[in-house]
C-alpha atoms as a printed R data frame, in Angstrom:
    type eleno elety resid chain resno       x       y       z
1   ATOM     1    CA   UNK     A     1 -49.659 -65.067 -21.004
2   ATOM     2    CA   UNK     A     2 -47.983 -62.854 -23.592
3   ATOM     3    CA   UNK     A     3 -49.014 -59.585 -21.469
4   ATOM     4    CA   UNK     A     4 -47.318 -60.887 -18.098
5   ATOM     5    CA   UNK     A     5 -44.330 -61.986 -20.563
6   ATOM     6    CA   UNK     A     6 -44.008 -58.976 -21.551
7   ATOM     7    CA   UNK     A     7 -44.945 -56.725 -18.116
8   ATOM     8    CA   UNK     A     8 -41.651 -59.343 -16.173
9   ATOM     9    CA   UNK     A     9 -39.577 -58.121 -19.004
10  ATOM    10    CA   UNK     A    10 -40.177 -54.474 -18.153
11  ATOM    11    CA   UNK     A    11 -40.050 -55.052 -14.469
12  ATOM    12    CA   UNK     A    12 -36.850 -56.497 -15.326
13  ATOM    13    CA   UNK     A    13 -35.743 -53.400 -17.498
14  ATOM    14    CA   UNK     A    14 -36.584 -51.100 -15.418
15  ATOM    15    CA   UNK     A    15 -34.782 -53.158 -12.011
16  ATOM    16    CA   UNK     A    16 -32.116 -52.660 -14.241
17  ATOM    17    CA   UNK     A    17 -32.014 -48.792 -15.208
18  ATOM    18    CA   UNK     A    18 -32.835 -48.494 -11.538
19  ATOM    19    CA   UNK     A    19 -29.592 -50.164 -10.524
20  ATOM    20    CA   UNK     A    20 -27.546 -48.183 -13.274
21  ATOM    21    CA   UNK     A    21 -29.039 -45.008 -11.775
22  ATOM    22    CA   UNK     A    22 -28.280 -45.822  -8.665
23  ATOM    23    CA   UNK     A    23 -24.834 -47.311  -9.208
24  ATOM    24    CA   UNK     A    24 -23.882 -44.505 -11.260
25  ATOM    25    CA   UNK     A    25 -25.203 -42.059  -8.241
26  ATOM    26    CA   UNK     A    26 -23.295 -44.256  -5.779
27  ATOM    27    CA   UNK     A    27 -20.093 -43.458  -8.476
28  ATOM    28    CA   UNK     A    28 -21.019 -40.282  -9.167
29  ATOM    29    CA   UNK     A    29 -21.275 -39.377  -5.209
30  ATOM    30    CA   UNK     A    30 -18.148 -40.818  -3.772
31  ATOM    31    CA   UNK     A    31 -16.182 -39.275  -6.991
32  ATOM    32    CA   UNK     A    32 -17.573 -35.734  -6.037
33  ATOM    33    CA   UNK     A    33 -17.004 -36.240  -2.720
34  ATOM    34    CA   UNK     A    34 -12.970 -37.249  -3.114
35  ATOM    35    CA   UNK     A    35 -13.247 -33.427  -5.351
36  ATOM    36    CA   UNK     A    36 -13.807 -31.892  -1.772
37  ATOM    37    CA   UNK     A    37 -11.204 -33.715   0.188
38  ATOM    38    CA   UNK     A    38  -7.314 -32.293   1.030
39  ATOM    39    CA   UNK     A    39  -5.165 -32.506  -1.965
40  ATOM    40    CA   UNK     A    40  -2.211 -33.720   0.062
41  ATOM    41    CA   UNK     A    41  -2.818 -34.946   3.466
42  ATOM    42    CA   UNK     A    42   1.137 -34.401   4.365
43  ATOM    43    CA   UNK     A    43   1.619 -31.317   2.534
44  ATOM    44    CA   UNK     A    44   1.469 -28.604   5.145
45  ATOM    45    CA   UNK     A    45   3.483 -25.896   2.969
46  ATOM    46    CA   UNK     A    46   1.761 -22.677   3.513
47  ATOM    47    CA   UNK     A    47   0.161 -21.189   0.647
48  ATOM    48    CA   UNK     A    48  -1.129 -17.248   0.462
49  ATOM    49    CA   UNK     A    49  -4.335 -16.900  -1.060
50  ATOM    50    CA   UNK     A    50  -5.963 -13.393  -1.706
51  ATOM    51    CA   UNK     A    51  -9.691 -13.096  -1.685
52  ATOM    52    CA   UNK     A    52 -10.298 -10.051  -2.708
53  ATOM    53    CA   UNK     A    53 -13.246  -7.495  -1.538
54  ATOM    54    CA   UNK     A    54 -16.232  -8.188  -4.260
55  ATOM    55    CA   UNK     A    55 -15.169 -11.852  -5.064
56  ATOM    56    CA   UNK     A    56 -18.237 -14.173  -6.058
57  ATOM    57    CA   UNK     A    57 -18.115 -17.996  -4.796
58  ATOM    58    CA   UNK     A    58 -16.993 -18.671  -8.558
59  ATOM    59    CA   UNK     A    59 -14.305 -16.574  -8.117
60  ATOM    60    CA   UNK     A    60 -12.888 -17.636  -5.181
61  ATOM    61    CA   UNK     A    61 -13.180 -21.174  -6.190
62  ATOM    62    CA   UNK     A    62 -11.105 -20.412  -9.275
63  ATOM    63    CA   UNK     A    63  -8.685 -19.142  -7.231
64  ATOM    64    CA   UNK     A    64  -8.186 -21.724  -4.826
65  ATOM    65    CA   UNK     A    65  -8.267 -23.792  -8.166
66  ATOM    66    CA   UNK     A    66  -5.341 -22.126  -9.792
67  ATOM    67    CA   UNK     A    67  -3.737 -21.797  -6.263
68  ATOM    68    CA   UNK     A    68  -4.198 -26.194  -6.087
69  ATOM    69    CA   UNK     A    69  -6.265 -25.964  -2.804
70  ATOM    70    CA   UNK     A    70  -8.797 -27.645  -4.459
71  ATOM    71    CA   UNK     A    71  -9.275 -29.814  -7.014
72  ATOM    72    CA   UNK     A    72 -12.011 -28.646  -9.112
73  ATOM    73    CA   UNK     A    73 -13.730 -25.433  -8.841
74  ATOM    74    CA   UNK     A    74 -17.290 -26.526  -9.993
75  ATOM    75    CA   UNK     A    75 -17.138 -29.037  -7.191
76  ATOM    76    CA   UNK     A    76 -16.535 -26.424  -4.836
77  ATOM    77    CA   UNK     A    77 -19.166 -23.669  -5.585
78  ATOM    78    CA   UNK     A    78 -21.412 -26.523  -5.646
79  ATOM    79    CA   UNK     A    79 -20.510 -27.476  -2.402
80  ATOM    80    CA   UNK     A    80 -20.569 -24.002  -1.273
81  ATOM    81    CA   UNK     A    81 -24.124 -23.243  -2.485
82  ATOM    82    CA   UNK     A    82 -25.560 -26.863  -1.204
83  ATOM    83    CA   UNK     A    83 -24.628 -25.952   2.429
84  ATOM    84    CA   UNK     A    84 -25.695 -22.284   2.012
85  ATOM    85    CA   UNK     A    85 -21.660 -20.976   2.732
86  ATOM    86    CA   UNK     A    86 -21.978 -17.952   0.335
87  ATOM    87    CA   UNK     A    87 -21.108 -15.632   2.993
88  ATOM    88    CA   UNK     A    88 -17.117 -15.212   3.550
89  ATOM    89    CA   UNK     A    89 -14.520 -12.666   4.252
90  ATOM    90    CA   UNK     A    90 -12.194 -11.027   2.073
91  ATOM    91    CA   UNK     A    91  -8.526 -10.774   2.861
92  ATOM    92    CA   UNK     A    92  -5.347 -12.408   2.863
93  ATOM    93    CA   UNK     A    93  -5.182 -16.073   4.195
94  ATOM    94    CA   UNK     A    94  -2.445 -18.475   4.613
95  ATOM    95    CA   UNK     A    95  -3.894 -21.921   3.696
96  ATOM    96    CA   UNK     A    96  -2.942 -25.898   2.902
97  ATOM    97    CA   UNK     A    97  -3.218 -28.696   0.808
98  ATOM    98    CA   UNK     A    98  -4.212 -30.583   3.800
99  ATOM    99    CA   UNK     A    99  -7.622 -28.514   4.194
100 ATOM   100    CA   UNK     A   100 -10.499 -29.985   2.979
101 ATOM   101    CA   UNK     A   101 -12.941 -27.854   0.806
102 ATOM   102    CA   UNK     A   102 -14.884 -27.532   4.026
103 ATOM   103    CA   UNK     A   103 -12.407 -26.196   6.101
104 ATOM   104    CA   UNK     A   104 -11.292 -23.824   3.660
105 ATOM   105    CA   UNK     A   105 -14.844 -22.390   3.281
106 ATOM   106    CA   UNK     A   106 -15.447 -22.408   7.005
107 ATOM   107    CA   UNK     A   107 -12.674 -20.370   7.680
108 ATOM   108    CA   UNK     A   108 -13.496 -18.008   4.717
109 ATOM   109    CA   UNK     A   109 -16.681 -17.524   6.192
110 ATOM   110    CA   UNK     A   110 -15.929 -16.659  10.036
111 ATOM   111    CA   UNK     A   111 -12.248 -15.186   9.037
112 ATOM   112    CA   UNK     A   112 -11.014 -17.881  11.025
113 ATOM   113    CA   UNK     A   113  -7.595 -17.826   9.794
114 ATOM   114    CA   UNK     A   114  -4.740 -19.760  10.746
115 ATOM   115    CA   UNK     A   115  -2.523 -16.774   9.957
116 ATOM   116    CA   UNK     A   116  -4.159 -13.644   8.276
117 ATOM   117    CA   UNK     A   117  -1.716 -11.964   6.864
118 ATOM   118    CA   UNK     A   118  -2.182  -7.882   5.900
119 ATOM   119    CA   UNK     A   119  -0.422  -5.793   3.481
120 ATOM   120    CA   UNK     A   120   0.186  -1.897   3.740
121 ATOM   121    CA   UNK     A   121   1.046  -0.279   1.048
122 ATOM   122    CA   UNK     A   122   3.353   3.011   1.685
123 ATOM   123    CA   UNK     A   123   3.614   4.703  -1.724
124 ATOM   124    CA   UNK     A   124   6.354   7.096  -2.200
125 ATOM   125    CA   UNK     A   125   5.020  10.540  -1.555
126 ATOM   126    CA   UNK     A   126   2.344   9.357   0.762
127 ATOM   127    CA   UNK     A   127   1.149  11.780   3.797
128 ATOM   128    CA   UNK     A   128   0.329  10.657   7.162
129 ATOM   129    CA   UNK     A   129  -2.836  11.157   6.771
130 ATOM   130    CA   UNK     A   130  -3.197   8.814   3.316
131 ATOM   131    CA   UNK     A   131  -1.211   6.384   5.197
132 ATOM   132    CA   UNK     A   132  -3.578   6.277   8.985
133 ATOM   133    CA   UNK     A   133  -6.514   5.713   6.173
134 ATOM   134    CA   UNK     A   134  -4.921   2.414   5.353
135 ATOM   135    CA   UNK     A   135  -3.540   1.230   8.971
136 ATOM   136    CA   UNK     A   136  -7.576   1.915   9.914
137 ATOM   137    CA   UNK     A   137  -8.755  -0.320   7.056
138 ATOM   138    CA   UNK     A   138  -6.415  -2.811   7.469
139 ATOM   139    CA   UNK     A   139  -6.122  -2.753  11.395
140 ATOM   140    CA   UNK     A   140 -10.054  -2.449  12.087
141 ATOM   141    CA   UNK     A   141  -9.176   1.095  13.782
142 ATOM   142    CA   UNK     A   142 -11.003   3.979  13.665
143 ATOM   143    CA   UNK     A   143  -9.049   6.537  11.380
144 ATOM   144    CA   UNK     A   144  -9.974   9.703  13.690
145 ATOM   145    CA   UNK     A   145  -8.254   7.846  16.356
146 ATOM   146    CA   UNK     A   146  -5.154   7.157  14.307
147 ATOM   147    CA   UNK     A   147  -4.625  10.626  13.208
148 ATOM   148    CA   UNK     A   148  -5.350  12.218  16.651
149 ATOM   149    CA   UNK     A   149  -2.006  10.016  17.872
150 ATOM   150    CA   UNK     A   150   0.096  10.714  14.731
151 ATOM   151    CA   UNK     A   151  -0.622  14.114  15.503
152 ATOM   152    CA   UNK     A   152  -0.180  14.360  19.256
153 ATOM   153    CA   UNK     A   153   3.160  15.055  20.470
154 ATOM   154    CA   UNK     A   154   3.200  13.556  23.241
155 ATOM   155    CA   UNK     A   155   1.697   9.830  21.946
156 ATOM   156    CA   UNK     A   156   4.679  10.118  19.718
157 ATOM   157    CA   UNK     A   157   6.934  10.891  22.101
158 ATOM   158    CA   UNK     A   158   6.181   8.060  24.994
159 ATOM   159    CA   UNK     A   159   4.798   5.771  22.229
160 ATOM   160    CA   UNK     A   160   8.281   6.147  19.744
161 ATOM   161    CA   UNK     A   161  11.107   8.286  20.380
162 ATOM   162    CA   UNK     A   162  12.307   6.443  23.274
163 ATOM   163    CA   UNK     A   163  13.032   3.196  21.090
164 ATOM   164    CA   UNK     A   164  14.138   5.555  17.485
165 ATOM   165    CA   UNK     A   165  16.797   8.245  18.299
166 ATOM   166    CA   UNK     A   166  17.084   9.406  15.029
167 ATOM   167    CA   UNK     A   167  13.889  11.079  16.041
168 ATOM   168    CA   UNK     A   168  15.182  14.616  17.326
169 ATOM   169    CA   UNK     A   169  13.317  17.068  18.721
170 ATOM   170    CA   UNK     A   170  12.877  18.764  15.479
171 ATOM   171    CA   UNK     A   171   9.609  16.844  14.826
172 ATOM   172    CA   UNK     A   172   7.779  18.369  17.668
173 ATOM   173    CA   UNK     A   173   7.817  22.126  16.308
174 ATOM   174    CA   UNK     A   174   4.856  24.480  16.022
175 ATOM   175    CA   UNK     A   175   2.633  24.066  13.041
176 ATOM   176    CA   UNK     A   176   3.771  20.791  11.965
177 ATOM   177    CA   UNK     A   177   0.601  18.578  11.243
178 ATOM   178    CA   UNK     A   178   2.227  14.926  12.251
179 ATOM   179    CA   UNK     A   179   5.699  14.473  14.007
180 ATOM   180    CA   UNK     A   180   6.064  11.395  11.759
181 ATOM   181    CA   UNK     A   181   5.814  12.897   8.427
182 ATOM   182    CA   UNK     A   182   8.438  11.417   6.228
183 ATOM   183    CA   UNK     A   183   9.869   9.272   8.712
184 ATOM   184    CA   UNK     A   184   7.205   6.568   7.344
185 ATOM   185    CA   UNK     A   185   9.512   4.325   4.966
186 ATOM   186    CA   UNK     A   186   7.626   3.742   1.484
187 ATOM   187    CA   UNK     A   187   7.155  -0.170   1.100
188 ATOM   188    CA   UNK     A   188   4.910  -3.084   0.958
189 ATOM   189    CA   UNK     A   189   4.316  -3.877   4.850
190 ATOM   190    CA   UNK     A   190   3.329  -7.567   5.515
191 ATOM   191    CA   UNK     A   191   1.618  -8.511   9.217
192 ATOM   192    CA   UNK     A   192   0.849 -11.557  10.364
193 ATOM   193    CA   UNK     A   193  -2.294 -11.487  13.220
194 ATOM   194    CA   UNK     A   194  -3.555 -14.213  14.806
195 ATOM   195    CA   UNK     A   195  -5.937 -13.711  17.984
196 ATOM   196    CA   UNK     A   196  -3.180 -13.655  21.062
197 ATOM   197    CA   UNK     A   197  -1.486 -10.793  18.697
198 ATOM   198    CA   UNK     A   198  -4.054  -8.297  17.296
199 ATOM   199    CA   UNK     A   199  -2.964  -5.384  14.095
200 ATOM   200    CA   UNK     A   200  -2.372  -2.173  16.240
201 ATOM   201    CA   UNK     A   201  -0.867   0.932  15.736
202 ATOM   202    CA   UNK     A   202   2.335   1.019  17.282
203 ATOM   203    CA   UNK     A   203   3.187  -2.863  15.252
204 ATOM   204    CA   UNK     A   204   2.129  -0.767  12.103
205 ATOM   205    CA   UNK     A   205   4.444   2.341  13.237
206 ATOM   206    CA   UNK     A   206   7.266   0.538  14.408
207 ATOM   207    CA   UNK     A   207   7.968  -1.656  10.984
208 ATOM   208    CA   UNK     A   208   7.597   1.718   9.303
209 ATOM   209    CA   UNK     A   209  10.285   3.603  11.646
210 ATOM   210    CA   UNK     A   210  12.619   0.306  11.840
211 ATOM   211    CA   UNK     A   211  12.678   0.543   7.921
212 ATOM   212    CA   UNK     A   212  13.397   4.284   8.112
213 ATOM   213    CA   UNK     A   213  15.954   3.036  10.693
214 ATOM   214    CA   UNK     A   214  17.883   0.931   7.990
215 ATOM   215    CA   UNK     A   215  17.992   3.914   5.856
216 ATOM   216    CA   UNK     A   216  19.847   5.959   8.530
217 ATOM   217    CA   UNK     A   217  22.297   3.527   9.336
218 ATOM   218    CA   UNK     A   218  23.083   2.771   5.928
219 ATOM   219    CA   UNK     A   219  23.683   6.445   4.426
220 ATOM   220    CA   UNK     A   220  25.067   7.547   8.346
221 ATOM   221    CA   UNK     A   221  28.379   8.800   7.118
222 ATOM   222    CA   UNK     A   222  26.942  11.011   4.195
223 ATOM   223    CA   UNK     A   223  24.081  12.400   6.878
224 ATOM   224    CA   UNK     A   224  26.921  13.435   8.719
225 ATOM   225    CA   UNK     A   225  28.512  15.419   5.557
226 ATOM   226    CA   UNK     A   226  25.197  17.388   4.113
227 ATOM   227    CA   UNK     A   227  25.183  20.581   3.886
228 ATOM   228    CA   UNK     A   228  22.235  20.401   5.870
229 ATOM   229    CA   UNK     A   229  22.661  19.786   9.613
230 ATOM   230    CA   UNK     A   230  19.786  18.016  10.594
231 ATOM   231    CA   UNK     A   231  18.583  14.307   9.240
232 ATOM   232    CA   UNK     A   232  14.720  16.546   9.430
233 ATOM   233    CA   UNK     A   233  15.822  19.074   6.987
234 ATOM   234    CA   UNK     A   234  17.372  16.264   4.562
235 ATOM   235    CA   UNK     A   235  13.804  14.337   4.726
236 ATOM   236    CA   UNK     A   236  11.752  17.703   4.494
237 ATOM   237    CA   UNK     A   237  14.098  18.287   1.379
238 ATOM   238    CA   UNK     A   238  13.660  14.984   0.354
239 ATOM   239    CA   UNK     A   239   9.724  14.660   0.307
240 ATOM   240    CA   UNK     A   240   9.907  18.092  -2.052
241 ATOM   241    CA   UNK     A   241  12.490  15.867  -4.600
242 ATOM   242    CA   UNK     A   242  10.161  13.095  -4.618
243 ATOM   243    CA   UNK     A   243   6.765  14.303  -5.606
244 ATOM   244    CA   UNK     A   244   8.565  16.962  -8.106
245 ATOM   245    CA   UNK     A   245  11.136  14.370  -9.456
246 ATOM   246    CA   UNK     A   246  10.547  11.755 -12.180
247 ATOM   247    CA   UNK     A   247  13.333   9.293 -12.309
248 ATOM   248    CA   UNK     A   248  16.696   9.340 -10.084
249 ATOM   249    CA   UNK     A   249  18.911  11.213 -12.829
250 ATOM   250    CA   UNK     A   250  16.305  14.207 -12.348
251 ATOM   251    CA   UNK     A   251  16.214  13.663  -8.392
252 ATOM   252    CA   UNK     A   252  20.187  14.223  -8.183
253 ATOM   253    CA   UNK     A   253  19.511  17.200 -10.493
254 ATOM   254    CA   UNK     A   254  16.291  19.029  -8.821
255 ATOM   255    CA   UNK     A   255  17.865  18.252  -5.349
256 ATOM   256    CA   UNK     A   256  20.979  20.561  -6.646
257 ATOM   257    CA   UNK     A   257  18.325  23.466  -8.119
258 ATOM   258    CA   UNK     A   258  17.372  23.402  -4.443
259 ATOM   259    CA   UNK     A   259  20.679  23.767  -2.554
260 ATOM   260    CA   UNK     A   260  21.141  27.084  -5.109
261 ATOM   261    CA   UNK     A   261  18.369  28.227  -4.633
262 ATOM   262    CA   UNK     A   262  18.832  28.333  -0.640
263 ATOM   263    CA   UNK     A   263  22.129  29.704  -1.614
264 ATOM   264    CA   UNK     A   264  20.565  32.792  -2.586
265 ATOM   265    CA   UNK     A   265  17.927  32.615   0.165
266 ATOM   266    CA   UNK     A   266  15.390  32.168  -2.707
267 ATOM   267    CA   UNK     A   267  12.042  30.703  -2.471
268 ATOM   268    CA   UNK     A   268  11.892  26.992  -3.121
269 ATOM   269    CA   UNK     A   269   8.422  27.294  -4.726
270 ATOM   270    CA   UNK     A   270   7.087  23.961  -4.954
271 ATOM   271    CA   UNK     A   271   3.700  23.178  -5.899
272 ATOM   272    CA   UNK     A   272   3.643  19.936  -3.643
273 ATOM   273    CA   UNK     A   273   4.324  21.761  -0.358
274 ATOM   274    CA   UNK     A   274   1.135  23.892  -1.319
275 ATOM   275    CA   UNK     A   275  -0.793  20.495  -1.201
276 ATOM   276    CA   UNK     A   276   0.379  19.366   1.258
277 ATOM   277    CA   UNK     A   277  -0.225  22.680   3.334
278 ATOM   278    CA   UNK     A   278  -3.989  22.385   2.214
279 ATOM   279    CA   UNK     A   279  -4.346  18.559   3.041
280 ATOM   280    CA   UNK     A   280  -5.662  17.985  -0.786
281 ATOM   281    CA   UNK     A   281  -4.134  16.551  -3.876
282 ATOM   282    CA   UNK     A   282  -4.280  18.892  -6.974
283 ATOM   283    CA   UNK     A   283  -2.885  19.662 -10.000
284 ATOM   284    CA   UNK     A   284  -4.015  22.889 -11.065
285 ATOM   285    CA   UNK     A   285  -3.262  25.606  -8.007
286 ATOM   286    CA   UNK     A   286  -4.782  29.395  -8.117
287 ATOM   287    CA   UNK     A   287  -3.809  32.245  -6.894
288 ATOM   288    CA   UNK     A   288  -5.062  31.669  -3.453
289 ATOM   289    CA   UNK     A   289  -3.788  28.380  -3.440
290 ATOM   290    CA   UNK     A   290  -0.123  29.695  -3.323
291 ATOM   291    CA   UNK     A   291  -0.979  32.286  -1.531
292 ATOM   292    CA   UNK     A   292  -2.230  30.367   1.160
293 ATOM   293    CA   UNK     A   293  -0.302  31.087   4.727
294 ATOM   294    CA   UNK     A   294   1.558  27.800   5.827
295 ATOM   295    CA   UNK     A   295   4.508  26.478   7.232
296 ATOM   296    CA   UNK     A   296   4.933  24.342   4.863
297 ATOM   297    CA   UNK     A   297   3.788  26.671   1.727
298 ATOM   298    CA   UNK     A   298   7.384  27.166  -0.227
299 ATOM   299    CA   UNK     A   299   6.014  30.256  -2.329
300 ATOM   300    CA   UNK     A   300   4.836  31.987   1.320
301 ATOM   301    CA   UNK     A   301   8.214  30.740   3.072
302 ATOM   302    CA   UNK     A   302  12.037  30.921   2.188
303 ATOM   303    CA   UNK     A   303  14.150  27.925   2.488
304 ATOM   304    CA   UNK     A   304  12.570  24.646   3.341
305 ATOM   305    CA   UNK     A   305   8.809  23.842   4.389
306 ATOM   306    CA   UNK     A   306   8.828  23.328   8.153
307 ATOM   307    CA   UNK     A   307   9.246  19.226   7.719
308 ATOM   308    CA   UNK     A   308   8.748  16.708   5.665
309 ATOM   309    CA   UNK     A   309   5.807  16.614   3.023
310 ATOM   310    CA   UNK     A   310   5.705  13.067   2.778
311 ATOM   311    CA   UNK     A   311   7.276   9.678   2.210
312 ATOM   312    CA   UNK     A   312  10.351  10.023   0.203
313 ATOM   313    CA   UNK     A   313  11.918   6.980  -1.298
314 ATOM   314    CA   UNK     A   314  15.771   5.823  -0.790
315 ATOM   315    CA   UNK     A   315  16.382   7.296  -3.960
316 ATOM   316    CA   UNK     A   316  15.491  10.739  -2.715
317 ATOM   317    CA   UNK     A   317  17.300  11.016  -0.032
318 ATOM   318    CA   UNK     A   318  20.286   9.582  -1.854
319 ATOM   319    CA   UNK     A   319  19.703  12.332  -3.957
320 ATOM   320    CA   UNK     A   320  19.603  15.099  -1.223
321 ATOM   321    CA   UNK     A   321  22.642  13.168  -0.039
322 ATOM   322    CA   UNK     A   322  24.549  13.643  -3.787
323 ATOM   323    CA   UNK     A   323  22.978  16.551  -5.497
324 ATOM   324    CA   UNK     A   324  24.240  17.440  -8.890
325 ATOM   325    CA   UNK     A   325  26.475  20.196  -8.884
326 ATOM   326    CA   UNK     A   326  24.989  23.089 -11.575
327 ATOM   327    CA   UNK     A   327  24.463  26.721 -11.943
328 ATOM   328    CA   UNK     A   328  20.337  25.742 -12.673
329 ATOM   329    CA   UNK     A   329  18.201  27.802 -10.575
330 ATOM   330    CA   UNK     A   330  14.652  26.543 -11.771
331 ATOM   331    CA   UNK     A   331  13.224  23.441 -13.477
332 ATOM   332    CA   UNK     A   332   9.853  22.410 -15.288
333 ATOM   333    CA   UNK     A   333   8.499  18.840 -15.557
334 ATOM   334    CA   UNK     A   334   5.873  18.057 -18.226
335 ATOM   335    CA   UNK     A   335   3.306  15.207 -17.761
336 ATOM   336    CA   UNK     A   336   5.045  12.904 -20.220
337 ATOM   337    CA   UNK     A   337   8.216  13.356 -17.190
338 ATOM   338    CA   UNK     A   338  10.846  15.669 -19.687
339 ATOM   339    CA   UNK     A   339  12.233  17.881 -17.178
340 ATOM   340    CA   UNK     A   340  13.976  21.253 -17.919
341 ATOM   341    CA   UNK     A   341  16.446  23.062 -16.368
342 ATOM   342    CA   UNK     A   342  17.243  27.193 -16.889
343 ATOM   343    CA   UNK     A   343  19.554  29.327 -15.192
344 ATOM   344    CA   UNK     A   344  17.105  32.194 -15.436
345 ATOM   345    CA   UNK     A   345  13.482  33.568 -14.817
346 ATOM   346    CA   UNK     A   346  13.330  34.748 -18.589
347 ATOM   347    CA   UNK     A   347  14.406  31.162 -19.653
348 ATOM   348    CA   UNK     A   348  12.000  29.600 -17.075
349 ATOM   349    CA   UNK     A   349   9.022  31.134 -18.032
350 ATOM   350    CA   UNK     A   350   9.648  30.762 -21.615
351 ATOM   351    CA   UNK     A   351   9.513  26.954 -20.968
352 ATOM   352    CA   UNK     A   352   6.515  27.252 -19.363
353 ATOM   353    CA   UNK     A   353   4.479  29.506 -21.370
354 ATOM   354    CA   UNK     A   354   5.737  26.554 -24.169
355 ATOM   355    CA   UNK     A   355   3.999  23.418 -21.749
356 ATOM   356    CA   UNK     A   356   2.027  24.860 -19.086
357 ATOM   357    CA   UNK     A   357  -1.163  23.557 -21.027
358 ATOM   358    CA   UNK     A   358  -0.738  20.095 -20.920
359 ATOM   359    CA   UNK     A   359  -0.851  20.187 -17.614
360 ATOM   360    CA   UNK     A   360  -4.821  20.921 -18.171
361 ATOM   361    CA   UNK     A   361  -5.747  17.930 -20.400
362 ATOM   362    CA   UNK     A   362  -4.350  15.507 -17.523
């Protein structure tokens, strides 16, 4: 009697731990499963989430954490991993607190965005070239493609220069590489594609050239007064003061070196046009690097490069616009950004027997 006494009791105990279990399961479940539901049904307030290129599910549910698209991260990577989701696609999404977790991940995964929104980013300096790299990436396009339009006269001219007049015939001359050079406005470009409007070139383009268009407008007067005649020659001068130019004080003050030197129909000399001539960024040039024959090389050319070398910033062509008035024929930067000025070769190369090496520990 004692045995079956004893055998109810642990039926009894163990009923019992059963039921906790499976209470605390039941719990357990339906609180995990309010971790992967919207965290505001009403809230419909878009919020930009980045997912960037290389992110692991951890990641990205630490980001839509922090971002308070979900509730708890764990609870989402678990959720992810369960149903086998680990697949997704980087970019930039516009998401809700009324998604649930599985909606966000479903979208991550087929890049089924309600908005995907793209950046560009046009750094000041950049080439055409450097900048169809990015509209390819960011577009889907194939880069050779891209550059074969950029380049091709006439693309540019039935694709642009009907709807930009401050695009003058100027652009189409022999031996320039892309009509467009410089006329590219630096800045962080945002687009916004959805599936009945697809990334192409002419949207990328055209926010470029309407920025450039600002520009115009707002310096029109002083475009008009330049000593050069052409808004071309002011960008190709431009793109030289921005990749040799630190800070704006210096730009005002290089830009004026400049205008001398064409004064005296002297060689501009700039190390950047030689890049640009060879299509490759460097910082220590030879002797057959200058040498090399080029519209655009200012050691084989007087005056200005044939166009534009690049992007140049507002601040460059301001200081194109408003050159500082001097009797400085020649300048040196150092890496740490010191510029100096000298009226004279003798002075000049002084300076830069003083510097020149520091250029070869950067």
């Amino acid at each position: 009697m004692q045995i079956k006494k004893h055998w109810r009791i642990f039926v009894l105990i163990t009923i019992l731990l059963l039921g906790i279990i499976a209470g605390s399961a039941w719990g357990f479940n339906r609180y995990y499963a309010s971790l992967l539901t919207p965290m505001d049904k009403t809230n419909q307030h878009s919020i930009t989430v980045n997912i960037p290129s290389g992110a692991s599910v951890r990641d990205i549910a630490h980001i839509l954490e922090k971002k308070r698209l979900i509730r708890k991260a764990w609870a989402f990577e678990f959720y992810v991993r369960w149903n086998h989701l680990n697949n997704y696609r980087s970019g930039i999404y516009v998401f809700n607190q009324t998604m649930s977790a599985g909606q966000l991940m479903n979208d991550l995964k087929h890049g089924a965005h309600h908005e995907i929104i793209r950046l560009i980013d046009v750094r000041q300096g950049m080439w055409v070239s450097e900048i169809a790299a990015q509209m390819a990436k960011v577009a889907n396009l194939d880069e050779k493609v891209i550059r074969k339009q950029l380049s091709d006269p006439t693309y540019v001219k039935e694709h642009y220069a009907t709807k930009y007049k401050f695009l003058s015939n100027d652009i189409y001359g022999k031996g320039i590489k892309y009509p467009l050079e410089g006329y590219l406005a630096p800045g962080i470009y945002r687009f916004k594609i959805k599936k009945d409007n697809p990334l192409t070139l002419d949207r990328m383009v055209d926010q470029m050239l309407d920025q450039t268009g600002q520009t115009v407008k707002a310096y029109s007067s002083e475009i008009k007064a330049s000593k050069l005649d052409s808004l071309y020659k002011i960008l190709a001068m431009a793109s030289l003061v921005e990749q040799e130019a630190p800070d704006s004080k210096n730009r005002q003050k290089i830009a004026g070196v400049f205008f001398n030197r064409l004064a005296l129909n002297m060689r501009l000399q700039t190390d950047p046009s030689v890049a640009y001539s060879l299509q490759r960024r460097i910082r220590d040039y030879t002797k057959k690097d200058l040498q090399t024959s080029s519209p655009y090389n200012t050691y084989m050319r007087k005056g200005l490069p044939i166009g534009p070398i690049g992007a140049p910033a507002k601040d460059a062509i301001q200081a194109v616009l408003n050159p500082v008035n001097s009797k400085n024929l020649f300048f040196y930067a150092r890496p740490s950004g010191k510029v100096y000025y000298s009226k004279t070769y003798t002075e000049h190369q002084k300076i830069v027997a003083k510097y020149r090496h520091e250029w070869s520990k950067n």
